[in-house]
TORSEKOL-403351 format. One record per residue: x, y, z of N, C-alpha, C in turn; residue in one letter; residue number from 0. Coordinates in steps of 0.05 Angstrom, whole numbers, plus 5000, padded with zeros to 4 digits. Example, Ala and Ser with C-alpha at 12.3 -4.5 7.8 and 13.67 -1.06 7.14 Angstrom:
// residues 2
ZAPA    nx    ny    nz   cax   cay   caz    cx    cy    cz  r    k
ZAPA  5264  4886  5156  5246  4910  5156  5264  4934  5156  a    0
ZAPA  5257  4955  5142  5273  4979  5143  5258  5001  5157  s    1
This chain:
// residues 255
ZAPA    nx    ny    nz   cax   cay   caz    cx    cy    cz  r    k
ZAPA  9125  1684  2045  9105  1696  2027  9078  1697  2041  x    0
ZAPA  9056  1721  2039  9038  1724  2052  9015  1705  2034  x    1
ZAPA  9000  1698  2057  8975  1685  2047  8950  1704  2049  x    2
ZAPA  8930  1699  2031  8903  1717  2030  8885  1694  2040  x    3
ZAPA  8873  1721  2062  8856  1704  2076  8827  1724  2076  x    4
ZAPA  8804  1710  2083  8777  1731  2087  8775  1731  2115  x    5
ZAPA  8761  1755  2132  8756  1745  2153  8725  1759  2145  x    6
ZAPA  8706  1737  2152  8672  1735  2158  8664  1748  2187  x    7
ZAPA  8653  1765  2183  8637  1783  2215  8614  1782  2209  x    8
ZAPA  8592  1771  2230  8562  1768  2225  8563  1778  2253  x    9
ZAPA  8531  1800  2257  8535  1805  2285  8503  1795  2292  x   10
ZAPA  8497  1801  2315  8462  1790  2317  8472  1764  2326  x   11
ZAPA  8490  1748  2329  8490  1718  2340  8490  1705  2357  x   12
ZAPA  8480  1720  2378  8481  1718  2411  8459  1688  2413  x   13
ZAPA  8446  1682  2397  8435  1648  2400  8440  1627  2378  x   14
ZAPA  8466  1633  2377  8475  1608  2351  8480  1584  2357  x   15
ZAPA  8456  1563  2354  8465  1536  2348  8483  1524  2340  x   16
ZAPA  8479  1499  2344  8499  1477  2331  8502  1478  2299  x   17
ZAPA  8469  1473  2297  8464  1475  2272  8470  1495  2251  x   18
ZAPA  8465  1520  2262  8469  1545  2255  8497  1542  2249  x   19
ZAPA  8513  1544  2272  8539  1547  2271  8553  1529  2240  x   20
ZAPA  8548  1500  2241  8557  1485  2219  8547  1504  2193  x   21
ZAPA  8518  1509  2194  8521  1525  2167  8530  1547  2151  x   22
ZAPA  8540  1567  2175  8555  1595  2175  8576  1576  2164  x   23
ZAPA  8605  1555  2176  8624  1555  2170  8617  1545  2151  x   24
ZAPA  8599  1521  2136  8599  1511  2110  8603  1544  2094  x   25
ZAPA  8581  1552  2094  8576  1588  2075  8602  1601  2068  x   26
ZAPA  8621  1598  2096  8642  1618  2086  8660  1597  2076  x   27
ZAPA  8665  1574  2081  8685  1553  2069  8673  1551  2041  x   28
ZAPA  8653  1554  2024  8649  1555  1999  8646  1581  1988  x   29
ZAPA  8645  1596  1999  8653  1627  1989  8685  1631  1991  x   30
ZAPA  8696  1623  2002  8734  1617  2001  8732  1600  1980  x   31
ZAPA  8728  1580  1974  8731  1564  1947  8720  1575  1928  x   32
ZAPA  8703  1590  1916  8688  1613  1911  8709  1634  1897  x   33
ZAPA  8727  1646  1919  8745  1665  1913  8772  1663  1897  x   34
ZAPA  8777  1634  1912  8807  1619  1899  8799  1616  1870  x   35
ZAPA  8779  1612  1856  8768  1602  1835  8763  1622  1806  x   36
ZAPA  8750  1640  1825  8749  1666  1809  8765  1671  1787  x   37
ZAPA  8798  1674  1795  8817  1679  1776  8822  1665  1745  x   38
ZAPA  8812  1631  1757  8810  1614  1732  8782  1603  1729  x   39
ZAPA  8769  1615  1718  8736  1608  1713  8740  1580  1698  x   40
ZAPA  8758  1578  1683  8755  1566  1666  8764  1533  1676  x   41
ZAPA  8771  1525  1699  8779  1507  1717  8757  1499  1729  x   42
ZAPA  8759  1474  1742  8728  1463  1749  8733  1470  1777  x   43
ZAPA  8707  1486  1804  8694  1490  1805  8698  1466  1837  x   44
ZAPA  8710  1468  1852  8709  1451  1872  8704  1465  1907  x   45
ZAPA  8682  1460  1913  8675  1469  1942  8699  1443  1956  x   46
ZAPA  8696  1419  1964  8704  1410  1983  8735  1391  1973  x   47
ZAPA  8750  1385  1988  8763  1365  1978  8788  1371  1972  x   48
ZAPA  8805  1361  1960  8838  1373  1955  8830  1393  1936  x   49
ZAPA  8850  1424  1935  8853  1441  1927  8828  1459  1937  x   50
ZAPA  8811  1462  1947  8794  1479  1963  8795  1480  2001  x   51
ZAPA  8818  1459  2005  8819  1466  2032  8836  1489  2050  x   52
ZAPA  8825  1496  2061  8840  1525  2067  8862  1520  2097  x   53
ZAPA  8881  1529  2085  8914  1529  2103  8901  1529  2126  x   54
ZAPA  8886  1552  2134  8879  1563  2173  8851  1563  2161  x   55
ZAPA  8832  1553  2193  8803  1555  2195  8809  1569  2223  x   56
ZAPA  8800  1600  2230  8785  1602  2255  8759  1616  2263  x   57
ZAPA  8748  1603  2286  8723  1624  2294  8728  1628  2319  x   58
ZAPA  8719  1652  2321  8712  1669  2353  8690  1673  2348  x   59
ZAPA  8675  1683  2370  8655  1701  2384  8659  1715  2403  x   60
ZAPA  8658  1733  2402  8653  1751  2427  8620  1771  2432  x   61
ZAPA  8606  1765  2447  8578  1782  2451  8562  1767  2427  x   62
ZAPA  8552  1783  2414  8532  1782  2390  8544  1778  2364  x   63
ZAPA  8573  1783  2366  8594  1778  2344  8603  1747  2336  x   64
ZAPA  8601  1742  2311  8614  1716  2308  8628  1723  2290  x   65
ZAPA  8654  1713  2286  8685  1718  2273  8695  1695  2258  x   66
ZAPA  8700  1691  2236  8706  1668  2222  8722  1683  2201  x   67
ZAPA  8761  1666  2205  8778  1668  2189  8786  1648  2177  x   68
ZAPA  8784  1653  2147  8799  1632  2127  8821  1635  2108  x   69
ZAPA  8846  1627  2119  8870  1631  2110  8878  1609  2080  x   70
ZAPA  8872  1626  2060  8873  1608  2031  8903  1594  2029  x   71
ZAPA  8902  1585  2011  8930  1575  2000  8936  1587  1977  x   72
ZAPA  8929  1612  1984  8936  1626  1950  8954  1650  1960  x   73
ZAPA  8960  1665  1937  8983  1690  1944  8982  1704  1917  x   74
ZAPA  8963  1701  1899  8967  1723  1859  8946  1739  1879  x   75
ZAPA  8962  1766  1860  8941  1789  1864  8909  1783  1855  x   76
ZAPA  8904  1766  1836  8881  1763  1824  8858  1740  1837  x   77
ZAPA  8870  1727  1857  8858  1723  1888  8845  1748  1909  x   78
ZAPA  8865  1761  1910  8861  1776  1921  8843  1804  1911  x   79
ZAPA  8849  1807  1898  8827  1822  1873  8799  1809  1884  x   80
ZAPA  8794  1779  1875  8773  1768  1876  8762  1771  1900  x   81
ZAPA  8777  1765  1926  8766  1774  1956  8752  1803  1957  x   82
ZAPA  8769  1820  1942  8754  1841  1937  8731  1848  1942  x   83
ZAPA  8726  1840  1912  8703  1837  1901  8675  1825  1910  x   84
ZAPA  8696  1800  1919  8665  1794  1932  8659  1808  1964  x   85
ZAPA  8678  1815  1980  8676  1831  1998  8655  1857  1993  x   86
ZAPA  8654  1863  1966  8649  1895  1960  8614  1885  1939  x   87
ZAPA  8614  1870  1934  8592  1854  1937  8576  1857  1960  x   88
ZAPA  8586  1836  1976  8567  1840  2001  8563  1871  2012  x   89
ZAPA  8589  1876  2012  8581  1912  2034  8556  1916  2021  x   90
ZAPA  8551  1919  1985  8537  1933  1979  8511  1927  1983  x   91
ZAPA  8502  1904  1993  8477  1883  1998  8474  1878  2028  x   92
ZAPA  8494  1893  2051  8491  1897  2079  8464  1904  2085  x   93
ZAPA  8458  1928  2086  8441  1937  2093  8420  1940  2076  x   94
ZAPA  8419  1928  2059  8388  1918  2050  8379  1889  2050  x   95
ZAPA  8343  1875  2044  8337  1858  2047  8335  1840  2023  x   96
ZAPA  8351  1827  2026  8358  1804  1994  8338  1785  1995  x   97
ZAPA  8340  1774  2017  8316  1752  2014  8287  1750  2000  x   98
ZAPA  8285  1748  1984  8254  1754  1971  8238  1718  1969  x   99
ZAPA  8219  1713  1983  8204  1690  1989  8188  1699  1954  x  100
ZAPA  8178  1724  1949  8166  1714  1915  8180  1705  1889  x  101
ZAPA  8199  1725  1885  8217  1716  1867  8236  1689  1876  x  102
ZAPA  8241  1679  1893  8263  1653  1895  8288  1664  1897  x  103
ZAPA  8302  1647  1897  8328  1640  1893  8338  1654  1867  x  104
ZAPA  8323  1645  1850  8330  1665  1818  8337  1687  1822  x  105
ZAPA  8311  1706  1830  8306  1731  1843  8326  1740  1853  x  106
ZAPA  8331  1728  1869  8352  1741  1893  8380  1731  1883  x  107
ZAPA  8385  1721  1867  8412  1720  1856  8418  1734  1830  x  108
ZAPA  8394  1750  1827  8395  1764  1801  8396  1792  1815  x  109
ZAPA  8391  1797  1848  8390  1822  1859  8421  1819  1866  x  110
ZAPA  8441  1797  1870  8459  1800  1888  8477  1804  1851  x  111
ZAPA  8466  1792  1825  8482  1801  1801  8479  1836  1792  x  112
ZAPA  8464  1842  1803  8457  1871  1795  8475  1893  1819  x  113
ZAPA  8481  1884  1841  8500  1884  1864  8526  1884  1858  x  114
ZAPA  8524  1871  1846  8562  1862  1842  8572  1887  1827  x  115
ZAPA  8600  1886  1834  8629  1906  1816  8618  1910  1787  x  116
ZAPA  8624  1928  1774  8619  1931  1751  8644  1933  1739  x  117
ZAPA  8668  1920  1750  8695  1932  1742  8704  1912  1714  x  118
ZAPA  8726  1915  1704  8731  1897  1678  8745  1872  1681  x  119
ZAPA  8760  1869  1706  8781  1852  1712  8775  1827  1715  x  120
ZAPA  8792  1808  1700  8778  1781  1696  8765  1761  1730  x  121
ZAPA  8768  1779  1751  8752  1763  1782  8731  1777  1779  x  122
ZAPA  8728  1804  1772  8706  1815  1773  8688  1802  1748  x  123
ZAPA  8693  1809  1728  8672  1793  1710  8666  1762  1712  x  124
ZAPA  8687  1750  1719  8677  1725  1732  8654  1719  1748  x  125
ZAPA  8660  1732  1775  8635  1736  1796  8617  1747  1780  x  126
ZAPA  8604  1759  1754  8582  1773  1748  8571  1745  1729  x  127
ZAPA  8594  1736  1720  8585  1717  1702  8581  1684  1719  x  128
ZAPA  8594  1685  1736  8583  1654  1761  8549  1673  1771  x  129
ZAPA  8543  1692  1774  8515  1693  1785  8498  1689  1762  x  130
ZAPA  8510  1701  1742  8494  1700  1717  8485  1660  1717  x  131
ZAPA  8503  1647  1720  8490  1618  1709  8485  1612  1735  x  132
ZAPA  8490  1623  1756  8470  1598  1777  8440  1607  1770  x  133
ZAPA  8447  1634  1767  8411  1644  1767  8404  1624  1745  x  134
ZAPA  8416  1621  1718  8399  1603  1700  8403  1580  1709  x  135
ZAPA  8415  1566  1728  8407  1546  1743  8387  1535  1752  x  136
ZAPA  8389  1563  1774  8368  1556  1794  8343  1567  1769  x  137
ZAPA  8332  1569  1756  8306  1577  1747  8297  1551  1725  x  138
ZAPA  8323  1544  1712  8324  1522  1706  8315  1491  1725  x  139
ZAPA  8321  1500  1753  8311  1476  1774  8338  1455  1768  x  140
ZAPA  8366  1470  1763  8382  1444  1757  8401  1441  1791  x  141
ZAPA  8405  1425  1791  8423  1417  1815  8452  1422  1817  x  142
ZAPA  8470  1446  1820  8497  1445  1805  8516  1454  1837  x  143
ZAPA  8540  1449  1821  8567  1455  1842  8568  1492  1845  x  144
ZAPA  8561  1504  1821  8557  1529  1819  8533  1542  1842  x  145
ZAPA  8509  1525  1838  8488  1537  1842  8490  1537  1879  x  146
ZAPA  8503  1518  1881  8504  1512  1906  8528  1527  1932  x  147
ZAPA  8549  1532  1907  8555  1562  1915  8546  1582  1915  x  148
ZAPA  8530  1588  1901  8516  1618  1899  8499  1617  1921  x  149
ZAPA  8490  1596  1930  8469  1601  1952  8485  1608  1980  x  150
ZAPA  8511  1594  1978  8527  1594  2002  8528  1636  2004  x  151
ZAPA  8529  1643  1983  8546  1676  1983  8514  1688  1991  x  152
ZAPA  8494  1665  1990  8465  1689  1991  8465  1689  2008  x  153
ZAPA  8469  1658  2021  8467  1657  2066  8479  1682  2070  x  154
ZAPA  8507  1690  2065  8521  1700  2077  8505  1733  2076  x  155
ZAPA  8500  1744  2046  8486  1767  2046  8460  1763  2062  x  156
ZAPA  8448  1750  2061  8422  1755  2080  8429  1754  2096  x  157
ZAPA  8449  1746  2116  8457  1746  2140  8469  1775  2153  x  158
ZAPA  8475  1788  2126  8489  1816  2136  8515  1815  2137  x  159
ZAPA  8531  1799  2125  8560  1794  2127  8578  1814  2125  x  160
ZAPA  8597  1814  2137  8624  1840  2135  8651  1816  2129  x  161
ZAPA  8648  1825  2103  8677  1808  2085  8698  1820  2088  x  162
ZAPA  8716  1829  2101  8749  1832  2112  8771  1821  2092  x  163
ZAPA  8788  1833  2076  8804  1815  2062  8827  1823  2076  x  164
ZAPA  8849  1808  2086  8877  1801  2096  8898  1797  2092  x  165
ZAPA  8917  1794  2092  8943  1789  2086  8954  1775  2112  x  166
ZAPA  8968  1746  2105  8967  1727  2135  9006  1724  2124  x  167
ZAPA  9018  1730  2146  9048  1732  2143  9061  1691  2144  x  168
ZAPA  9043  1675  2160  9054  1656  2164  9024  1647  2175  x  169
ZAPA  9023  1634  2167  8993  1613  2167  8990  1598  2190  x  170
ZAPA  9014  1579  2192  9021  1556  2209  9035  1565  2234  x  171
ZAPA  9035  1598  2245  9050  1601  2271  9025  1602  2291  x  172
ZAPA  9030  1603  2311  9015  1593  2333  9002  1608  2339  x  173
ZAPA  9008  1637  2334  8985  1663  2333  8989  1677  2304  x  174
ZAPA  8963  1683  2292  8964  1687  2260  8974  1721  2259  x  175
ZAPA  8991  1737  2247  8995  1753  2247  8990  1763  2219  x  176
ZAPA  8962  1774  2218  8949  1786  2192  8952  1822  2187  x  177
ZAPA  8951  1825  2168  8948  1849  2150  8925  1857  2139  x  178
ZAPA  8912  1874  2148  8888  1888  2134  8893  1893  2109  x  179
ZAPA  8877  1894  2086  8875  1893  2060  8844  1915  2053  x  180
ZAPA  8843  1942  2052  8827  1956  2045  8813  1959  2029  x  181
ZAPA  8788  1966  2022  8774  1961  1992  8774  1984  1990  x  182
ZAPA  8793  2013  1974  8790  2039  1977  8771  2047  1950  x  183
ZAPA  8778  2039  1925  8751  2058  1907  8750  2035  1899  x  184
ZAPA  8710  2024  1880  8710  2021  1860  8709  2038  1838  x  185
ZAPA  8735  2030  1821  8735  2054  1797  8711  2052  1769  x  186
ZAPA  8711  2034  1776  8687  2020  1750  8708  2006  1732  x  187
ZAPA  8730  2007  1735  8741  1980  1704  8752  1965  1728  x  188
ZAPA  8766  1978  1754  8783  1952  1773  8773  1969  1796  x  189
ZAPA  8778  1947  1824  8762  1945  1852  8796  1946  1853  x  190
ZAPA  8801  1977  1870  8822  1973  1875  8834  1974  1909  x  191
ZAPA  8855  1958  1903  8856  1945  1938  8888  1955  1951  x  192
ZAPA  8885  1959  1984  8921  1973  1988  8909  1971  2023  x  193
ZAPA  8940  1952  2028  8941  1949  2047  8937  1978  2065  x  194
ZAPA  8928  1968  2096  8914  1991  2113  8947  2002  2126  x  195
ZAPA  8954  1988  2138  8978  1987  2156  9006  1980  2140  x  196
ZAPA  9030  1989  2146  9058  1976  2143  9070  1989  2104  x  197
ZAPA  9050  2000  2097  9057  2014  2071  9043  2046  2079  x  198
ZAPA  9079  2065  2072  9070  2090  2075  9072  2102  2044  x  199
ZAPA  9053  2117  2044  9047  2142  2025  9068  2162  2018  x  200
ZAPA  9079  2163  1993  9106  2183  2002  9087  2219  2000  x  201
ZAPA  9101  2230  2021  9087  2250  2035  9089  2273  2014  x  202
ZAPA  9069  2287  2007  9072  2309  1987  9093  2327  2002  x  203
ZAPA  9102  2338  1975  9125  2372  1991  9114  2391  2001  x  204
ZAPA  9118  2397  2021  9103  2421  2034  9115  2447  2021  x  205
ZAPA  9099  2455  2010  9096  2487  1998  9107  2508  2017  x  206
ZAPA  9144  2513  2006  9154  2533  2017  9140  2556  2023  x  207
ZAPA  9150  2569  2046  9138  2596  2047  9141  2624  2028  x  208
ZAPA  9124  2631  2027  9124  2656  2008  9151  2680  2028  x  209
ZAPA  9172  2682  2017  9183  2701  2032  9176  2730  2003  x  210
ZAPA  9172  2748  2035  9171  2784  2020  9197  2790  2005  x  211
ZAPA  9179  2798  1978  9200  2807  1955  9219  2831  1964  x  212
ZAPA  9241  2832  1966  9254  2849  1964  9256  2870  1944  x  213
ZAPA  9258  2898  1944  9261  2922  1929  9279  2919  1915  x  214
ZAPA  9281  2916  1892  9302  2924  1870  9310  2941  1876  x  215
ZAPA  9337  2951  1855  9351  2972  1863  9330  2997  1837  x  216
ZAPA  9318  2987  1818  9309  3003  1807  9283  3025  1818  x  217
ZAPA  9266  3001  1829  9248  3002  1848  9257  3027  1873  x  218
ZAPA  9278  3024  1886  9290  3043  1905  9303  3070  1890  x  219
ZAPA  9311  3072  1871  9315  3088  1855  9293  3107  1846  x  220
ZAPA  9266  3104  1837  9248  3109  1814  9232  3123  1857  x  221
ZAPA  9236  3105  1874  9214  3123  1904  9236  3143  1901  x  222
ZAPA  9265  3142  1894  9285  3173  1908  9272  3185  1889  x  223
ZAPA  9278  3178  1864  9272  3197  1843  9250  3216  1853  x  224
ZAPA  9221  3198  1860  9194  3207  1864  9202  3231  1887  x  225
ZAPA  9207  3211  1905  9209  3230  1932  9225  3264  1927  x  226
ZAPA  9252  3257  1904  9256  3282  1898  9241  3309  1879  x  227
ZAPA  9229  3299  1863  9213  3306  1848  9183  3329  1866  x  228
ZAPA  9185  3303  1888  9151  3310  1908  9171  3339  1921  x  229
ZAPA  9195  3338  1931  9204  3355  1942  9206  3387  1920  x  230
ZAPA  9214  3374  1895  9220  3390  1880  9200  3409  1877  x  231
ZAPA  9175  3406  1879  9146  3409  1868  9138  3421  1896  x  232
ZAPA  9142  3415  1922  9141  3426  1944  9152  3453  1943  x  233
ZAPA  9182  3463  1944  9197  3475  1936  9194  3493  1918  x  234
ZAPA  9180  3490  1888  9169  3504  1874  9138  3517  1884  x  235
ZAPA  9134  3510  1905  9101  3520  1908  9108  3545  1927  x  236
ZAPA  9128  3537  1947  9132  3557  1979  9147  3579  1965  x  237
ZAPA  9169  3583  1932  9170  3605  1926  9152  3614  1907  x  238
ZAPA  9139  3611  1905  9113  3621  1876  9096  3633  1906  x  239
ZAPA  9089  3622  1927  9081  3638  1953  9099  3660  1964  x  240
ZAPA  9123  3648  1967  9133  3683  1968  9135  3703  1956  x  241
ZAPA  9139  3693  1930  9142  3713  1903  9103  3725  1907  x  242
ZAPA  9084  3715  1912  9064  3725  1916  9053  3748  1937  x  243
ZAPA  9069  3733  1956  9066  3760  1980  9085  3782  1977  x  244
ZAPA  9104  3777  1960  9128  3805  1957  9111  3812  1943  x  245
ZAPA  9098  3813  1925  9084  3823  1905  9056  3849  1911  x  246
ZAPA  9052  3830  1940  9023  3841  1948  9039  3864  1967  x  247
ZAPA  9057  3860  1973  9065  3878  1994  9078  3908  1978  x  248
ZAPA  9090  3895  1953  9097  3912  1933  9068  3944  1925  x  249
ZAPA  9054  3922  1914  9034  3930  1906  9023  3960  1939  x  250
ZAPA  9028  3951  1964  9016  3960  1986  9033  3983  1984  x  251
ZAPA  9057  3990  1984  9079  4009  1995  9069  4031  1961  x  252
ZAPA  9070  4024  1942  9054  4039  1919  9035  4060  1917  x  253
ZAPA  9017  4045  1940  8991  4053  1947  8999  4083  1969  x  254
C-alpha cells in the first residue's frame, strides 16, 4: 500500500545554517503533523511524539535548492486531500509577501486564512477553521499546540515554499520510489488531485472520416432525366431554326 508523503522545495539556500537548517526541518515536520490531522479535527492535535512521527525523513540540496521529504504513515484519500490543500495554500502565497511586521502574526495568519481553498471537504474546511483559531490565539496572546503550528506553515510561506504531494510505493526500501500526485483544479467545493504518471486517460474516439456521399439511384436518374430534357429542348430549338430559314428562303423564291 502506498504511503503519502510531501516533498518541501525552498530555493535561495545557498547559506543555510545549522540553525536555519533545524528550523526548516522542525516547519515541515509540523506541517506533516498538520496534514495527518486535518482529516480528524476533532482528535487532539500532536506535533511531536508517537503518532506524528513520520515513516521516511529526507533532505538534499543541490545549488540554492533545499529538498525535504516526509513520508507519513497515512494512506485515506482524506490525507491526501489534506496535502493538497495545504500545498495549494502555499502555491497561492508563493509569490507574494506574507510577512507583515505591523499587523503580527494575527495579520498574517488571517492573510494565509483568506489564502486558503475555499472548497467544502472536511481537510479543506478544517485548514480554514485551524487558521481561524490560531489567529484568535495568537491575538488573544495564548500559547497553544495549534498556534504553534500555524506559525510552522507561516515559516514555510514566507520562505516561498513549493509543497509537492507524493505517493511513496514502499517507505522502508533503500531507494524511495515515489509518485507524483498533481493539484489539477480547485473546483471551489473539492481540491481535486490525480496522479501525474502510471494512470492513463482513456483516449477519446477519433472522429471517423467523412467519406463522399454516394449518388442515389434517384439522384442519377432525375441528372438523365435533366440531361434528356436539356437535349430535348436543344433539339427543339435547331428545328424551329430550320423551320425558320425554310421559311425565309420560301418567302425569297416568291419574290
Amino acid at each position: 500500500m502506498q504511503e503519502i508523503a510531501i516533498r518541501v522545495r525552498l530555493r535561495e539556500q545557498d547559506r543555510l545554517g545549522l540553525a536555519e537548517y533545524e528550523r526548516i526541518v522542525g516547519s515541515v515536520a509540523s506541517v506533516a503533523a498538520v496534514v495527518a490531522w486535518l482529516p480528524t479535527p476533532e482528535a487532539r492535535l500532536v506535533l511531536r511524539g508517537r503518532g506524528a512521527e513520520p515513516v521516511r525523513l529526507e533532505t538534499v540540496s543541490y545549488g540554492a535548492v533545499f529538498e525535504m521529504l516526509v513520508v507519513m504513515d497515512q494512506h485515506t484519500p482524506g490525507v491526501e486531500r489534506a496535502a493538497a490543500a495545504v500545498a495549494a495554500l502555499l502555491e497561492s502565497v508563493r509569490h507574494e509577501h506574507v510577512e507583515d511586521d505591523v499587523a503580527g502574526i494575527a495579520g498574517e495568519l488571517d492573510r494565509l486564512d483568506r489564502s486558503a481553498p475555499r472548497g467544502r471537504s472536511a481537510p479543506e474546511r478544517a485548514l480554514r477553521t485551524f487558521l481561524e483559531g490560531a489567529r484568535a490565539d495568537a491575538s488573544a496572546r495564548k500559547s497553544t499546540t495549534r498556534l504553534r503550528a500555524a506559525q510552522a506553515l507561516l515559516r514555510l510561506a514566507e520562505s516561498g515554499a513549493e509543497v509537492l504531494v507524493e505517493r511513496v510505493e514502499d517507505a522502508l526500501a533503500p531507494v524511495v520510489s515515489e509518485q507524483a500526485v498533481d493539484v489539477l483544479v480547485d473546483t471551489g467545493s473539492a481540491v481535486v488531485v490525480e496522479p501525474v504518471d502510471g494512470v492513463e486517460s482513456a483516449a477519446a474516439p477519433e472522429p471517423a472520416p467523412l467519406q463522399p456521399e454516394k449518388p442515389s439511384a434517384e439522384k442519377d436518374s432525375k441528372k438523365r432525366d435533366g440531361k434528356k430534357k436539356d437535349g430535348k429542348k436543344k433539339d427543339g430549338k435547331k428545328k424551329d431554326s430550320k423551320k425558320k430559314d425554310s421559311k425565309k428562303k420560301d418567302g425569297k423564291k416568291k419574290k
